[in-house]
N, C-alpha and C positions, 0 to 999 in steps of 0.2 A: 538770105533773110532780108526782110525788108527793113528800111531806113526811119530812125521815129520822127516823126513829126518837129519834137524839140531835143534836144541831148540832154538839157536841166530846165526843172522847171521849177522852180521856191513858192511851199505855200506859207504863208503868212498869218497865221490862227489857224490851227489844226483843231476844230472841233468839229460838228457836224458836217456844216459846209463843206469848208477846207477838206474834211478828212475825207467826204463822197468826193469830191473835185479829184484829191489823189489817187482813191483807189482805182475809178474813171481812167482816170492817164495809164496806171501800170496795167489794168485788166484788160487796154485794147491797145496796150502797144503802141501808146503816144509820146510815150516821154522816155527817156533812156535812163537820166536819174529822176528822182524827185526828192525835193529837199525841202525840210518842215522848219521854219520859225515860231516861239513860242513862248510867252513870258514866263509859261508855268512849265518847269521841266517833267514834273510828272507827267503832263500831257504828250510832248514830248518821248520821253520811254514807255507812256501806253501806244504811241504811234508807232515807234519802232520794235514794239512786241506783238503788235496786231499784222505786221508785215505791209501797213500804209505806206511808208514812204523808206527811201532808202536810207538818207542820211538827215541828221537833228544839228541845231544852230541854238545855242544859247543868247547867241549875240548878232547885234547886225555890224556888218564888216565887206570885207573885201571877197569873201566868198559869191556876194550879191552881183558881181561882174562879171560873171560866168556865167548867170543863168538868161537863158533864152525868153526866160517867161516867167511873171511872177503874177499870183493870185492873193493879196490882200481879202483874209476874208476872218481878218480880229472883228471883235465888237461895232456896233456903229460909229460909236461914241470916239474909238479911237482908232478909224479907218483912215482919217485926215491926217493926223501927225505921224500917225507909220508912215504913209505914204510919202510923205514930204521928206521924213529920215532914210528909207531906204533910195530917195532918187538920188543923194548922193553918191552913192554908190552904185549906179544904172549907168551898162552901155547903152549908149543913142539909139541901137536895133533893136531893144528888147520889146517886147510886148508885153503888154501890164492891165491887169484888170482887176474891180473887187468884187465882191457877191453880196453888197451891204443893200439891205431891205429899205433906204431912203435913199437916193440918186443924185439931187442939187445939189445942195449944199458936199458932195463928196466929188461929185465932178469939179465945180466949179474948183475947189481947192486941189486936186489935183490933177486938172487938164492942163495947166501951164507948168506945174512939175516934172510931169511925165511923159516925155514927148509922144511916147505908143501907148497913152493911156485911152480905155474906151471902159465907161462903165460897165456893168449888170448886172443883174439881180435873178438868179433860177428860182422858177416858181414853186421849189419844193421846201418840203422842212417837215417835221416833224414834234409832239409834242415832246422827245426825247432831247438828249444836248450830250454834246462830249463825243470824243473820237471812236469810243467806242461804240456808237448809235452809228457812225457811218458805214456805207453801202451807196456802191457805185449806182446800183438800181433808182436809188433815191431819183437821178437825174432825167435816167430815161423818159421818153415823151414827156418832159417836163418840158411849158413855155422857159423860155431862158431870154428875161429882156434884154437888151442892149439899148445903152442911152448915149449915143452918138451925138456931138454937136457941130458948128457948122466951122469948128476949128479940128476935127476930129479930121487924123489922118487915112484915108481911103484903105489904103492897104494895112493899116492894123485894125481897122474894123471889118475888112476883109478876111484876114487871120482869123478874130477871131469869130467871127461867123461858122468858118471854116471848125475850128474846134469845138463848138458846139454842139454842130449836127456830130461832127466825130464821135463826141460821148454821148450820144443818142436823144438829144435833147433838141427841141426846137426855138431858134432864133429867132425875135419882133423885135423889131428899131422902135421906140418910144420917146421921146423928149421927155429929158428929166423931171420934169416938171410935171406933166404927163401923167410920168409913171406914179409920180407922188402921190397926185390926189384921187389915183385909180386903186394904187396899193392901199390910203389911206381908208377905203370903203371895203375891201374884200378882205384885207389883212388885219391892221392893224386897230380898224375899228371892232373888227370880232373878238381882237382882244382883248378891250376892254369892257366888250357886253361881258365875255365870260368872266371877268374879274366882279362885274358888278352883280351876275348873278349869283355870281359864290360868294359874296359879300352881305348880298341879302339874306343868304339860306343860313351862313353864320352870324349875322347880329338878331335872327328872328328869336323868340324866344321856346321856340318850339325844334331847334337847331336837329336835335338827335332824330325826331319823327321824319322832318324833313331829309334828312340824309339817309334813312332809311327809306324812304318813298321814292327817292331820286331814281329813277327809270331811267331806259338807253336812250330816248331825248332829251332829258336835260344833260345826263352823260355827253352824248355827241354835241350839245352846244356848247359846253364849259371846258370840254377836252384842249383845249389851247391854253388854259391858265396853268396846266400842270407842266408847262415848258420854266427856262430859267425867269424867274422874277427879275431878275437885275440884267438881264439882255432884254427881254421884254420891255422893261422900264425904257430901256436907252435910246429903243424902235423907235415906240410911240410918243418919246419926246423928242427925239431928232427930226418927226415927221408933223409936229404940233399942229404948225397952219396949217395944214391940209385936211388935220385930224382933226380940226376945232370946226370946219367947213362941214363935213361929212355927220359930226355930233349937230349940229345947227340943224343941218335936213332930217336927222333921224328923231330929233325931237319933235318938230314937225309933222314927221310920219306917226308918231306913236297919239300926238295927241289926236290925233286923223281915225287911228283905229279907238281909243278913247271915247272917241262920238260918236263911233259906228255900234259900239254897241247896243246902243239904242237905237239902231237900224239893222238890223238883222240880215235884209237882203242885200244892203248895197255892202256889208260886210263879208255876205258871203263872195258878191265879185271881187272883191280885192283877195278874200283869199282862194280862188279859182285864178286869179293874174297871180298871184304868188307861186301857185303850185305848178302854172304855165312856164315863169321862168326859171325854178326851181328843173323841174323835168325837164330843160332845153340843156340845162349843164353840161360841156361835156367829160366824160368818164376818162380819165386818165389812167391806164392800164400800167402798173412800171414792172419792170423785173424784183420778182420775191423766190426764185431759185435758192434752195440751199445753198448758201457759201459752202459747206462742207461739204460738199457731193459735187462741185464746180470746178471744171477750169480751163482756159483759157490758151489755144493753141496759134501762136503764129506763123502765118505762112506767107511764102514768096508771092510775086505776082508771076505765075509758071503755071498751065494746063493741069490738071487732073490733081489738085490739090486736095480738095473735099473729098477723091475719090481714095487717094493713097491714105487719109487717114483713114477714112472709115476701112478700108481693108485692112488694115496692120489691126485695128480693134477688133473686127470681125472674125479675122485667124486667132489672135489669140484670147476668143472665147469671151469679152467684155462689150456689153450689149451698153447701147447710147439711149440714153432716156431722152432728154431734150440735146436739139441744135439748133443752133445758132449762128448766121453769117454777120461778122459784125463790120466794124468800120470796113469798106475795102479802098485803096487809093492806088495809086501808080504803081507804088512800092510795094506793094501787096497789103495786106488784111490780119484778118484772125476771127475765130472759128468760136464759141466759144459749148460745152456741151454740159451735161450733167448726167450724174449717174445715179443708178440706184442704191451705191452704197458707197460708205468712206475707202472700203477695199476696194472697190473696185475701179472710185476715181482714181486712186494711188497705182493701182496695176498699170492703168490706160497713161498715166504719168511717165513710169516709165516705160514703157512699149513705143512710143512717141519720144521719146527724147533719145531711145536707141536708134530711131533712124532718124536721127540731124534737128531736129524740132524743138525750137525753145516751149516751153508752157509753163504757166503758172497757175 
């Protein structure tokens, strides 16, 4: 069997993030444990009842010296002082990264903390929150920033490079700063259109009409407010100056379309350039595979592996809906398939672990 990537790897806020991040590591055979940090214990026993991670931490402690790798990925607000508490307790080798949706100000505080520290930010999420909403899939062909500075150690920004494309996600190097006032206009300013637009619809005085009228465009643009308010909150003020930049130009634009309407054609060019770089987006396809029809076979780095499973499934009469080759490295890989029933993933379960084969 091949060798994981890390032995332990501590995540640090198990909710969405965190909790995609973990299941990521166990579903391709990158991590050997995984271990959750969490203020709030309930999240905590929904992690270890969802089969996210193996073991829970109430406390930070001496446990934190044994992990290979830890992922900080609590709230914005308080990515700084975790990080600074848990360096106490960090060997010099570890690798350390967070998933906080602002970059400066969390680098800068804990680049000099953390000697293998390298920021990021994965460009996924969801209007969903909580351990429960995670799903490895979330990450796939997801951009996955990384904000490297010019005190940023070579080889743990190598790492983790390396682990990103692992969990299926793709790697940009961004300067912090960079990434701020880029996230500030794609991200974080959309969340505050959708606040403001669900703020109008509720103080109009025709409230019930309009929310009965509300269509799948106003839907699709307001769908971001129905995430947590108070993470939300802590984004777009951790990220102000860049947000306060980005509100300045968009006031600008809107009064621009303001006077267009009184010009009809030059209004219709702007929105033919909008619909131009609208259509140019690109379409980010992730895995939505049943979790309950799924799983996850690893295998050696040895000839006719793909083949020896699919024949042990083929003999014993359980037919593969989707495959899947996923991470592969020296050490070998893993396979990942789907079936068309919960029997029939369970059959293929055990058929495959009676000849030698770990799966999950």
């Amino acid at each position: 069997m091949m060798k994981p990537v890390f032995a332990k790897v501590g995540i640090f806020g198990i909710g969405l993030l965190g909790g995609s991040v973990a299941l990521g590591l166990r579903e391709r055979f990158l991590a050997e444990e995984v271990h959750a940090y969490d203020a709030d214990p309930s999240a905590l026993e929904d992690a270890l009842a969802l089969g996210v991670v193996d073991r829970t931490h109430t406390g930070l402690g001496s446990w934190i010296e044994e992990l290979d790798m830890g992922v900080l990925a609590a709230p914005v607000r308080a990515l700084a002082e975790l990080g600074q508490q848990v360096a106490r307790f960090t060997r010099p080798d570890s690798l350390w990264t967070d998933v906080g949706s602002v970059k400066a100000p969390i680098v800068a505080a804990l680049g000099p903390a953390l000697p293998n520290f390298v920021g990021s930010h994965p460009m996924a999420g969801s209007e969903k929150a909580g351990v429960e909403a995670a799903h490895a899939g979330l990450l796939e062909n997801a951009v996955w920033v990384l904000t490297p500075t010019a005190e940023t150690r070579p080889e743990a920004l190598e790492r983790l490079r390396a682990l990103v494309r692992n969990l299926g996600a793709y790697p940009m190097d961004l300067a912090p700063e960079l990434h701020d006032r880029l996230v500030a206009r794609v991200s974080h300013l959309p969340y505050l259109l959708a606040v403001g637009l669900n703020r109008m619809v509720a103080q109009d005085e025709h409230r019930d009409l309009l929310m009965f009228l509300a269509a799948g465009g106003f839907r699709d643009l307001t769908r971001v407010a129905s995430g947590s308010p108070r993470m939300s909150r802590d984004m777009v003020v951790a990220n102000r100056a860049a947000l306060q930049g980005a509100i300045e130009d968009l006031r600008a634009i809107l009064l621009e379309l303001e006077n267009q309407l009184e010009d009809p054609e030059t209004l219709l060019a702007t929105a033919e350039e909008a619909k131009r770089t609208r259509d140019a987006l690109p379409i980010v396809k992730r895995s939505l595979l049943p979790v309950m029809n799924e799983l996850v076979v690893q295998v050696p780095d040895k000839p006719g592996q793909i083949a020896r499973v699919s024949t042990a499934l083929g003999e014993a009469g359980i037919n593969i809906k989707n495959f899947e080759v996923l991470a592969i490295r020296d050490e070998g890989g893993a396979i990942r398939m789907g079936f068309g029933s919960l029997e029939e993933r369970e059959a293929a379960k055990k058929v495959l672990e009676g000849i030698g084969y770990k799966v999950r």
